[in-house]
SEDOLO-381092 format. One record per residue (C-alpha): z, y, x; residue number from 1. Coordinates in nm, 4 decimals. Each point is the difference from the previous one (the first is absolute). Example, Ala and Ser with C-alpha at 12.3 -4.5 7.8 and 13.67 -1.06 7.14 Angstrom:
BEGIN
z  y  x  k
0.7800  -0.4500  1.2300  1 $
-0.0660  0.3440  0.1370  2 $
***
This chain:
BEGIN
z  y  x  k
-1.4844  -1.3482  -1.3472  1 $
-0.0259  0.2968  0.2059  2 $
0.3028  0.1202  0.1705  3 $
0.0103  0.3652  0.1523  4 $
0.3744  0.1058  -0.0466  5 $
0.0938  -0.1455  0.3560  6 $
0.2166  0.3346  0.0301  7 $
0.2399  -0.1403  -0.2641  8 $
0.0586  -0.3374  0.1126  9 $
-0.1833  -0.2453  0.2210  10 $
-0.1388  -0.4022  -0.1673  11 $
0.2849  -0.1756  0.2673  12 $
-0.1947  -0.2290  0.2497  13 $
0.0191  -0.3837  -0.0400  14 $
0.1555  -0.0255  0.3606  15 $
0.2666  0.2564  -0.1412  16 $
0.0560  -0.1807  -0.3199  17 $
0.0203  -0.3130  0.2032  18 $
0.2694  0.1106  0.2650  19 $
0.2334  0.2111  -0.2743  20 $
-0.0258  -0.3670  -0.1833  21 $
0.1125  -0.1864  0.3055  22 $
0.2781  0.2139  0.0653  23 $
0.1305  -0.0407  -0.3796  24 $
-0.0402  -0.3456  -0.0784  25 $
0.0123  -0.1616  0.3929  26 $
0.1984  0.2317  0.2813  27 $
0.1984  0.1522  -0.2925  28 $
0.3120  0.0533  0.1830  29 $
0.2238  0.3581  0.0809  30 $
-0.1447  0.1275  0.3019  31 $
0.3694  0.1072  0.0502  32 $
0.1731  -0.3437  -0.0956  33 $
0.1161  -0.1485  0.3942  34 $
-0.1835  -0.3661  -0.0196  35 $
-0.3459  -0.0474  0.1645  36 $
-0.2392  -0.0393  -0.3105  37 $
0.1524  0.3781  -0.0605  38 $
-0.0107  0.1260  0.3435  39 $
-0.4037  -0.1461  -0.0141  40 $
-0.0478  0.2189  -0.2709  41 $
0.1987  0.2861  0.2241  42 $
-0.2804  -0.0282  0.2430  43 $
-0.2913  -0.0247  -0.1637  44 $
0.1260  0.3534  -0.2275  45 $
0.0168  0.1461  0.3786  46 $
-0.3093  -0.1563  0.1199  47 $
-0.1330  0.1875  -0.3067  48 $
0.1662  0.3458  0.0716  49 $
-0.1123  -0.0180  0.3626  50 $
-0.3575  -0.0872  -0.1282  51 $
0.0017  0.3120  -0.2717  52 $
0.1612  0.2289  0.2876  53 $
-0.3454  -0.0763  0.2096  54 $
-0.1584  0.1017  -0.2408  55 $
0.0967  0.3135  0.0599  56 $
0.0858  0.0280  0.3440  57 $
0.3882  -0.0160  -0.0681  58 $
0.2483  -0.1757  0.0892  59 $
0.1620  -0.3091  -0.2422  60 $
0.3323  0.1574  0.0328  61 $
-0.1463  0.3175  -0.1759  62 $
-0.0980  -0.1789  -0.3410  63 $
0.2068  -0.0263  -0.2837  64 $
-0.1454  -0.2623  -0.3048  65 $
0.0078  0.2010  -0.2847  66 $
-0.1190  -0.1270  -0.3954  67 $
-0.3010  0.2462  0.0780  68 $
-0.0963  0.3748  0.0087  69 $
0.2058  0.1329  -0.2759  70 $
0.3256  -0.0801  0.1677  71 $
-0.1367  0.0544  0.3468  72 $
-0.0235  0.3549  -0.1143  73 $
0.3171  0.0193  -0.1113  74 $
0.1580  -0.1202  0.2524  75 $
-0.1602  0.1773  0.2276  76 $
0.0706  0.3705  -0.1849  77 $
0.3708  -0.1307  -0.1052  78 $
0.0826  -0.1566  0.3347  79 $
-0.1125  0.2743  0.2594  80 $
0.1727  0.2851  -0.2437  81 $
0.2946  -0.2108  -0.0267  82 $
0.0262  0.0231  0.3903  83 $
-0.0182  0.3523  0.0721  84 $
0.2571  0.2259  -0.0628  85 $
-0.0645  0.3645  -0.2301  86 $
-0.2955  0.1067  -0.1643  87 $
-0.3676  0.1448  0.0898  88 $
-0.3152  -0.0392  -0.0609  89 $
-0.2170  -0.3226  -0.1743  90 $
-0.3932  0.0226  0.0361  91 $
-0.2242  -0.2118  -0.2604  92 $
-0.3426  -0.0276  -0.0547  93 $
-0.1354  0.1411  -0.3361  94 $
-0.1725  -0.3765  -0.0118  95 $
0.2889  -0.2494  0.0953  96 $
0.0248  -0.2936  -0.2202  97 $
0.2749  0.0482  -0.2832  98 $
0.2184  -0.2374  0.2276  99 $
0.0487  0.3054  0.2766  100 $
-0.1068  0.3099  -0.2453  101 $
0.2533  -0.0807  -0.2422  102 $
0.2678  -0.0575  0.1911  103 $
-0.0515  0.3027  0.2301  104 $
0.0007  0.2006  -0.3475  105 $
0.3273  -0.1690  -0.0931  106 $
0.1570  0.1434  0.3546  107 $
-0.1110  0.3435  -0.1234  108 $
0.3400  0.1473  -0.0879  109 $
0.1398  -0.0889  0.3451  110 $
-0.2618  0.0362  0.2045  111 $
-0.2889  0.2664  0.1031  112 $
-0.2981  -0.2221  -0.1431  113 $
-0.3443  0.1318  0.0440  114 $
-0.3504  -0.1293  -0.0727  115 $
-0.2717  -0.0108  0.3011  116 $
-0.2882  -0.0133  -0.1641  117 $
-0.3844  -0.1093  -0.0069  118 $
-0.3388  0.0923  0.0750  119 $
-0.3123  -0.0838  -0.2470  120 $
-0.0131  -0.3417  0.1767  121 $
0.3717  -0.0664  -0.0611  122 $
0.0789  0.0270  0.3734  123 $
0.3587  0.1592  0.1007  124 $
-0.0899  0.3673  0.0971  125 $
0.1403  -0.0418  0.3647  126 $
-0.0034  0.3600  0.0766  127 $
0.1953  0.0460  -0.3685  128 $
0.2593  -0.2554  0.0791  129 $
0.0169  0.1832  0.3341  130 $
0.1595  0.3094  -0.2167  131 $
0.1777  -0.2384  -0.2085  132 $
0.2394  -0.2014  0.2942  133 $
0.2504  0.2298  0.1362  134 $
0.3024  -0.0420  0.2739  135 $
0.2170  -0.0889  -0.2845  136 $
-0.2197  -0.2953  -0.1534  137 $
0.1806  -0.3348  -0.0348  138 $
-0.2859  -0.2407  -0.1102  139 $
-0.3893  0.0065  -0.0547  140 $
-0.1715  -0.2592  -0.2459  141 $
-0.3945  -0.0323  0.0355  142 $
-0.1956  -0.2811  -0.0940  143 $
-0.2476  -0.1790  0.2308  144 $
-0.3094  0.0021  -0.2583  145 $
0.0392  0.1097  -0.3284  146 $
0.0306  -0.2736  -0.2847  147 $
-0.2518  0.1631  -0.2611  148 $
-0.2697  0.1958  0.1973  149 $
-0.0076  -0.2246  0.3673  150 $
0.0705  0.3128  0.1793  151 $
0.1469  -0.1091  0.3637  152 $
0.2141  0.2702  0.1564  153 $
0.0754  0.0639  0.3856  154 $
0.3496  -0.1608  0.0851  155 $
-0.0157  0.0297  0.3417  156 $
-0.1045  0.4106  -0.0416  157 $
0.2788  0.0392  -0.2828  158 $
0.2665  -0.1696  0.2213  159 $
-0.0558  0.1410  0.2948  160 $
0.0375  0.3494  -0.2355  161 $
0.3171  -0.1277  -0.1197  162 $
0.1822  -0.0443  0.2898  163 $
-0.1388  0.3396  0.1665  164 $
0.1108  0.1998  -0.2935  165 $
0.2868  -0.2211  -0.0899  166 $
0.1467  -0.2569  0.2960  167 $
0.2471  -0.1291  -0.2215  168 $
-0.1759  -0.0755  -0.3050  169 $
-0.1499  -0.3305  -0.1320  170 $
-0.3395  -0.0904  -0.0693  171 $
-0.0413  -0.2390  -0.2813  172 $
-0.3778  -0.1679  -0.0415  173 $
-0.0097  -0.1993  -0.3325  174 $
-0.3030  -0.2038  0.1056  175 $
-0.0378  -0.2370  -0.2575  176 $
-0.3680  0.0773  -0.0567  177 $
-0.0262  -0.0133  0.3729  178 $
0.1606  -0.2773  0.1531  179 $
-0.3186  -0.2068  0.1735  180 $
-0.2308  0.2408  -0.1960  181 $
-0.0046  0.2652  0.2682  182 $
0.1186  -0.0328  0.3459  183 $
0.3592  0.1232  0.0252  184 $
0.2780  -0.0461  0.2933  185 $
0.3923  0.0499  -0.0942  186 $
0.0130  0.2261  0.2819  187 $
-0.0971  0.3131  -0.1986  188 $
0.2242  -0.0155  -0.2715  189 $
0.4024  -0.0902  0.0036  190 $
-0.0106  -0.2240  -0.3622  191 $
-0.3368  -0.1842  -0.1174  192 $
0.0049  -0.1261  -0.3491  193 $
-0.1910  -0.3617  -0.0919  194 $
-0.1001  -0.2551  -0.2883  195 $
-0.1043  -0.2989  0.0082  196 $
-0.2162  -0.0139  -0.3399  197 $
-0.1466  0.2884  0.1436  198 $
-0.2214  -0.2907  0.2365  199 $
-0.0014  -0.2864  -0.1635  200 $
0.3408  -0.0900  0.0601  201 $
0.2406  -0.1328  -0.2869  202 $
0.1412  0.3070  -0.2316  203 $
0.4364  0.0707  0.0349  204 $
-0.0204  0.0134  0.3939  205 $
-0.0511  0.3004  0.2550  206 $
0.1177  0.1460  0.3370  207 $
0.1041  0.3198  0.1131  208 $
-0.0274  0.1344  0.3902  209 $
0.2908  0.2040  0.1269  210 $
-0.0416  0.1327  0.3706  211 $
0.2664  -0.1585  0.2327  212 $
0.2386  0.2813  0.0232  213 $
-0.0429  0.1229  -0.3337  214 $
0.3708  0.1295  -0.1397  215 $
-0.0741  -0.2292  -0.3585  216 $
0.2802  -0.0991  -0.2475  217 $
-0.2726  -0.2779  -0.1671  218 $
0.0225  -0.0748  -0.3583  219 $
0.1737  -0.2644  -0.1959  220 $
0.3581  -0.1219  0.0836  221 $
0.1294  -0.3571  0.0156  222 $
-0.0274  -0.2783  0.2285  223 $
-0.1125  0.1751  0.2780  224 $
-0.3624  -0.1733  0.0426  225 $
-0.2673  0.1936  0.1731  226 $
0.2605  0.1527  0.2846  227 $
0.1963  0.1406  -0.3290  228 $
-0.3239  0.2425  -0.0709  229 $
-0.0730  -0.1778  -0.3183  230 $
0.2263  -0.2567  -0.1298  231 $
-0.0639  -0.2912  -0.2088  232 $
-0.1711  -0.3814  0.0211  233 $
-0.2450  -0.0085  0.2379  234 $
-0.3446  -0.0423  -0.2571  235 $
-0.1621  -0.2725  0.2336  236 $
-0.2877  -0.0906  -0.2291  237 $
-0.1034  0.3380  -0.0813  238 $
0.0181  0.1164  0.4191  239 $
-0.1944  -0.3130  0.1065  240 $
-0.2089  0.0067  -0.2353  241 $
-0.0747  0.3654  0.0870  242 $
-0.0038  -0.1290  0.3891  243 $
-0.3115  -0.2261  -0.1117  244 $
-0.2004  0.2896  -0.1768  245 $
0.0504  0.1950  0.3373  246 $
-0.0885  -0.2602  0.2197  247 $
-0.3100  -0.0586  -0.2159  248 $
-0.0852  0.3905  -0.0054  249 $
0.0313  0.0193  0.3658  250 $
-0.2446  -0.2865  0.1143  251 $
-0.2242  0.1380  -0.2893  252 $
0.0674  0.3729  0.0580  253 $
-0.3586  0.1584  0.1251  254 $
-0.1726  -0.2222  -0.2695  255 $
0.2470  0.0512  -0.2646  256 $
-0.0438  0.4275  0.0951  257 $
-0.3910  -0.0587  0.0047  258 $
-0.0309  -0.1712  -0.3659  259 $
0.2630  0.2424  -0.1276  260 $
-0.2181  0.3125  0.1476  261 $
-0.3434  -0.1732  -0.1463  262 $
0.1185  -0.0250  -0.3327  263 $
0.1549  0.3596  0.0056  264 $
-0.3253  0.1541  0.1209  265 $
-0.2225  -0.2287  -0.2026  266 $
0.2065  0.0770  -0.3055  267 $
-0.0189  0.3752  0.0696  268 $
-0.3672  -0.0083  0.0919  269 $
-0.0356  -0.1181  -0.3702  270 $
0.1901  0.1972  -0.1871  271 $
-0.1236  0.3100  0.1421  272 $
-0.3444  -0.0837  -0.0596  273 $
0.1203  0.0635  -0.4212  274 $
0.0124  0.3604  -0.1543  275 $
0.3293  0.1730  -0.0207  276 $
0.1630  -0.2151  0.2932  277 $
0.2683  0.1945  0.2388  278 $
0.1853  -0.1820  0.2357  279 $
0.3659  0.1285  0.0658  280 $
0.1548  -0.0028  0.3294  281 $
-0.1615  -0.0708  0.3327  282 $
-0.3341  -0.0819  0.0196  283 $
-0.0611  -0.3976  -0.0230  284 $
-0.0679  -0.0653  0.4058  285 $
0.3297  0.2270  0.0661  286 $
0.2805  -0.1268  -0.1960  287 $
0.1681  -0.3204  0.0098  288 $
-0.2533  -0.3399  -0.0316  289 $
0.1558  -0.0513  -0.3246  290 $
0.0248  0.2487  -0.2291  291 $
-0.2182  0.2197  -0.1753  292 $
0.0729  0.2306  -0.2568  293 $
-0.2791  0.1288  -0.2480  294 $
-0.0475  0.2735  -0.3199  295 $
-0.2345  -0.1373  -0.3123  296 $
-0.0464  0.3612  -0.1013  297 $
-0.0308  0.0089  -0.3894  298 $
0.2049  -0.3265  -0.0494  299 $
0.3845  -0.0688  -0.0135  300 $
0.0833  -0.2303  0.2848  301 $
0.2424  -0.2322  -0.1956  302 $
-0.2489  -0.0102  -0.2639  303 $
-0.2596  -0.1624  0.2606  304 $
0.2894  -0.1783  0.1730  305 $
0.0443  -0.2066  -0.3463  306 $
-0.4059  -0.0337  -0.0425  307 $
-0.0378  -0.1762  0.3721  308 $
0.3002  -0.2225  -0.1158  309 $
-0.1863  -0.1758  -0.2728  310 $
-0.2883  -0.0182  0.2320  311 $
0.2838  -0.1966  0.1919  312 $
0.0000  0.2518  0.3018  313 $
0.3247  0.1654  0.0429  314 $
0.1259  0.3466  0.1835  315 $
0.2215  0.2969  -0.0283  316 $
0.0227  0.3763  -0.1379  317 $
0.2680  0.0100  0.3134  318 $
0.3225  -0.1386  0.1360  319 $
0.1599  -0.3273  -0.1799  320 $
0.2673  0.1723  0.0179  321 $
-0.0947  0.3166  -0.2377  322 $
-0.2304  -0.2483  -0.2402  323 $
0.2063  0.0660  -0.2824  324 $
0.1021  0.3596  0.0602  325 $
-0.1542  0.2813  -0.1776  326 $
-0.1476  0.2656  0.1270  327 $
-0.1652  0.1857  0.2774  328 $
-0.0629  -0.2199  0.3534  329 $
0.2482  0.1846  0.2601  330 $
-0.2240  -0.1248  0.3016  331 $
-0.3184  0.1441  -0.1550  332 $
0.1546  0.3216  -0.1027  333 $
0.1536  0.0672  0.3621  334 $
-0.3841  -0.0584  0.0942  335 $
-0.1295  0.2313  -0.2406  336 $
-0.1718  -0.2270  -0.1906  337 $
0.0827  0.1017  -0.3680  338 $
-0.1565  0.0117  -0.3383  339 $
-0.2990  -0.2285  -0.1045  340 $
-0.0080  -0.1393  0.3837  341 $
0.3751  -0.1139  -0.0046  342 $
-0.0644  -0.1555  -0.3719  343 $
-0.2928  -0.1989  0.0909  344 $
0.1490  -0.1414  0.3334  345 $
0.0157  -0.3500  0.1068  346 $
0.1185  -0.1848  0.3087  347 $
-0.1644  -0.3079  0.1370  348 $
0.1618  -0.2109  0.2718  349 $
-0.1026  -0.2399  0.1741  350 $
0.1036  -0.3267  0.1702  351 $
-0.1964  -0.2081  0.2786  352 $
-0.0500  -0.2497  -0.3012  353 $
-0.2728  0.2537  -0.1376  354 $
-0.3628  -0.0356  -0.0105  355 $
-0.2689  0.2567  0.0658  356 $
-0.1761  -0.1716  -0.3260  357 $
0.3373  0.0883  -0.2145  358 $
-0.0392  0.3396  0.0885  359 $
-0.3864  -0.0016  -0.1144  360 $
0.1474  -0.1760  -0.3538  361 $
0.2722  0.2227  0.0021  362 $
-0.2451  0.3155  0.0085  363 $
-0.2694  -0.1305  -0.2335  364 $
0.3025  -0.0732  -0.2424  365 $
0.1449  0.3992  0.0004  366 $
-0.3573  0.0723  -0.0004  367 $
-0.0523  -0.1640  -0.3477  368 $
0.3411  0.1358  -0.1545  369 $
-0.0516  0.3992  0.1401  370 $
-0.2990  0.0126  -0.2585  371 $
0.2037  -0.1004  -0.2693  372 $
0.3438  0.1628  0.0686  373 $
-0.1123  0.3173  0.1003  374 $
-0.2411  -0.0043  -0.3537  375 $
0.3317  -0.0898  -0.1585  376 $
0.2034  0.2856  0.1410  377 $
-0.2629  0.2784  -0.0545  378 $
0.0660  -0.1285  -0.3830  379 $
***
């Protein structure tokens, strides 16, 4: 088996399988419960947060365990709106994952919601958003790299525009494609969205970073865990086993960026050696070390997505999330790739777990098929 859809979830490491298992079946006990096997479990859940915080040059007291990037997102739109009093203006990027697009969309009748969009690389136009964020804009959502093309955009530049154009607006970064992927510190950005599956940690368990200060309602109401920013039991096995993928990404982290990069170019280096190849986004030593993005011109990409899986070697047309929704691809379109380049797209991502010698299989293998598909579509 070859695995290249690293975008949509992550294989979970053994030390991360091993630590979620402890903390089920062994240290099982309410890290809210008052006796001392529970406050144990208190600590090490904190020892955890602190860790993650490093990670990205926060503070411990600014994370807030979430189930992952979905409701980080929310809770991050919801939970700043909720907070601020009257209406204005909401910014989105034409390429947000559904989890911030949709929702910004669904704010549409009361708010001012406009799209910032892309260049051909699927890089926020900086000088566009610049037109875009006025005096009366309440909150700004851009992601860190995009999830279907590896593009990375500028935080620091965009946040630093934010706050000139807008001092009391937020700056949300969804950077689950870029958490350890690209470098990143907390202090350009006011909420930071994680996963864990994302790098190898268990799936059900994420984090999101909200800048000491930040006027924040959270999300769900009940017992008041997580300061009362996101109520409900504390999921100990799902945050330490996250805490053991990120300790093993950051003693790994240059060698775990230097495989992922190999494979990328290696894999692109291939490919583009075939007829009718195009790759979409920014160019493979640019974007993100884990994502590339190509067009099989004259072939539908779900059609070669489905020949690669009985060859046992298994991608995407896209996002998980929009697998089963038909269609035209909203990232590609905002990046102007349309017509027999968006249908013959597909994304490969990679993990540190890849070999340079899958990528040659992987090519010889589309290399084979693009004869006979393209043959078959001409008919």
């Amino acid at each position: 088996m070859i695995y290249l859809d690293n975008s949509a979830t992550t294989r979970t490491l053994p030390a991360a399988a091993e630590a979620a298992q402890y903390y089920m079946s062994e240290s099982f006990f309410n890290p809210a419960a008052a006796y001392s096997p529970a406050v144990e479990s208190e600590r090490a859940v904190n020892a955890a947060r602190a860790r993650l915080a490093g990670a990205m040059n926060a503070a411990a007291d600014e994370i807030v365990f979430t189930s992952g990037g979905t409701e980080s997102n929310n809770m991050a739109i919801y939970g700043s709106l909720g907070a601020m009093r009257g209406q204005g203006r909401l910014v989105v990027s034409a390429v947000e994952h559904p989890s911030v697009y949709e929702v910004m969309k669904r704010l549409s009748p009361e708010y001012d919601v406009v799209e910032a969009g892309v260049d051909q690389q699927g890089r926020v136009d900086v000088a566009g958003l610049a037109q875009l964020v006025t005096p009366g804009t309440r909150f700004v959502s851009v992601m860190q790299v995009n999830n279907e093309t590896g593009a990375i955009n500028d935080i620091p530049a965009i946040y630093k525009l934010v706050k000139r154009e807008a001092p009391g607006a937020l700056l949300h970064v969804d950077g689950v494609q870029g958490f350890l992927k690209v470098p990143f510190e907390a202090r350009n950005c006011d909420f930071y969205t994680v996963s864990g599956h994302k790098f190898h940690g268990p799936k059900g368990v994420g984090a999101l970073y909200v800048k000491k200060g930040t006027r924040f309602l959270g999300g769900q109401i009940g017992g008041g865990q997580e300061k009362n920013l996101r109520s409900g039991t504390t999921n100990t096995p799902g945050i330490m086993g996250m805490d053991a993928a990120l300790q093993y990404y950051l003693a790994n982290q240059e060698t775990m960026w230097e495989n992922m990069r190999t494979c990328k170019l290696r894999l692109a280096e291939n490919l583009l050696a075939l007829p009718d190849v195009l790759i979409n986004g920014p160019a493979p030593e640019e974007g993100a070390p884990h994502i590339l993005n190509v067009s099989f011109l004259g072939v539908r990409g779900e059609v070669l997505l489905h020949a690669l899986e009985e060859k046992k070697i298994y991608v995407s047309t896209g996002s998980a999330c929009s697998a089963h929704k038909k269609g035209k691809n909203r990232i590609l379109n905002a990046m102007g790739v349309t017509g027999e380049r968006q249908e013959g797209a597909i994304r490969f991502s990679f993990s540190a777990f890849n070999t340079p010698g899958e990528m040659d299989e992987t090519a010889a293998a589309i290399a084979d098929l693009l004869g006979l598909l393209r043959r078959f579509k001409r008919r």
